[in-house]
N, C-alpha and C positions, 0 to 999 in steps of 0.2 A: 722132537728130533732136532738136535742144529743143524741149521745150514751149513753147507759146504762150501769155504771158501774157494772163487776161484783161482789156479795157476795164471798169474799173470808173467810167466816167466818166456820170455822172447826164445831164449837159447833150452835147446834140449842137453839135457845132462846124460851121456855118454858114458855106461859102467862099463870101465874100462882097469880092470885090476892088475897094476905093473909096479915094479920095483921103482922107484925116482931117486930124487935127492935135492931137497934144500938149498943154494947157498949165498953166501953173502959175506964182508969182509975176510976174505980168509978163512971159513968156517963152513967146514959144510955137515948135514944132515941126512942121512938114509931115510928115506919112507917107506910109505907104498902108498900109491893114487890109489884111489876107487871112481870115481868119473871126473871125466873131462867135458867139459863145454867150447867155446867159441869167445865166452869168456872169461871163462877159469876152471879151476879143479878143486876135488876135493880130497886131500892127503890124509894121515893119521899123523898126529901129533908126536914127531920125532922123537927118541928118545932125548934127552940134558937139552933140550931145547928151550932158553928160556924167551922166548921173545913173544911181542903182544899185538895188537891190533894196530893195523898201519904200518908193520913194520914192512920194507919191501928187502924181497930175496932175489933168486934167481932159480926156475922150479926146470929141472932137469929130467928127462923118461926116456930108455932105450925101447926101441919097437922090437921086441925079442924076437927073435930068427933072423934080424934085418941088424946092418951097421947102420943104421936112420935113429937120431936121437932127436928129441922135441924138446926144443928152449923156451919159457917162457919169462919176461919179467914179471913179476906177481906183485903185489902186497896181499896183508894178510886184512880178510876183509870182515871174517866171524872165526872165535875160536868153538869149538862146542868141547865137552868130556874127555872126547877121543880125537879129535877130527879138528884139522883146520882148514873153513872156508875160504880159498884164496881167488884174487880178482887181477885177470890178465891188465899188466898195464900194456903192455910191449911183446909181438913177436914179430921175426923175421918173417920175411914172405915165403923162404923154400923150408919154414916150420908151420908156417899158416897151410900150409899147400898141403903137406904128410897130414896136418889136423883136419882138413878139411875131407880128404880119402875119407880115413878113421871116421867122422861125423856120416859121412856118406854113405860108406859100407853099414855102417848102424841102424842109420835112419831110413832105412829100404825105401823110400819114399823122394824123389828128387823136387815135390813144390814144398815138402817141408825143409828141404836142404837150400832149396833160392832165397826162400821166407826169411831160414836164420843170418843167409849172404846179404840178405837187403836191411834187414834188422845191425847189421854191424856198421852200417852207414850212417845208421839213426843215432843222435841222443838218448841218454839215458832217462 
């Protein structure tokens, strides 16, 4: 039987299935997220989309029934098949804040929600 490696992942990934968008120089991209983190999201690979790893965008998502949109700066950090792993360089504090609800509401759990608050402090 193989062992099972452990999750050594600080941030909980958050399936959170929403319309977004991409963007970067003038150009922008429709997706849809399927989870968010504290450090990033993960999108589907936009249509005409040709760009590669390290590239940095700007990742956009409406809170649907809300005017509340969440800005993230990103680069692209893994492409997979379908999906692009992207890694938060940069958000705003009143986008950290609506992120941080969203984690919260999720994680029904408030010492797992300090854990991942005090883990954003830390080095990678």
């Amino acid at each position: 039987m193989a062992e099972k490696i452990p999750d050594r992942r600080k941030f909980s990934r958050i399936h959170f299935d929403t319309q977004a968008h991409l963007s970067a120089n003038g150009h922008r991209w429709d997706t849809l997220l399927h989870d968010i983190s504290f450090r990033g999201a993960l999108v589907d690979i936009p249509k005409n989309w040709q760009g590669k790893k390290g590239d940095h965008y700007t990742l956009k998502m409406d809170l649907e029934g809300t005017d509340i949109t969440i800005s993230m700066e990103v680069s692209v950090a893994h492409i997979d098949k379908n999906s692009l792993g992207l890694h938060c360089e940069k958000i705003a504090l009143d986008d950290m804040t609506h992120l941080r609800r969203i984690v919260e509401l999720n994680l029904g759990d408030e010492t797992l929600l300090h854990r991942e608050l005090a883990n954003l402090c830390t080095p990678d």
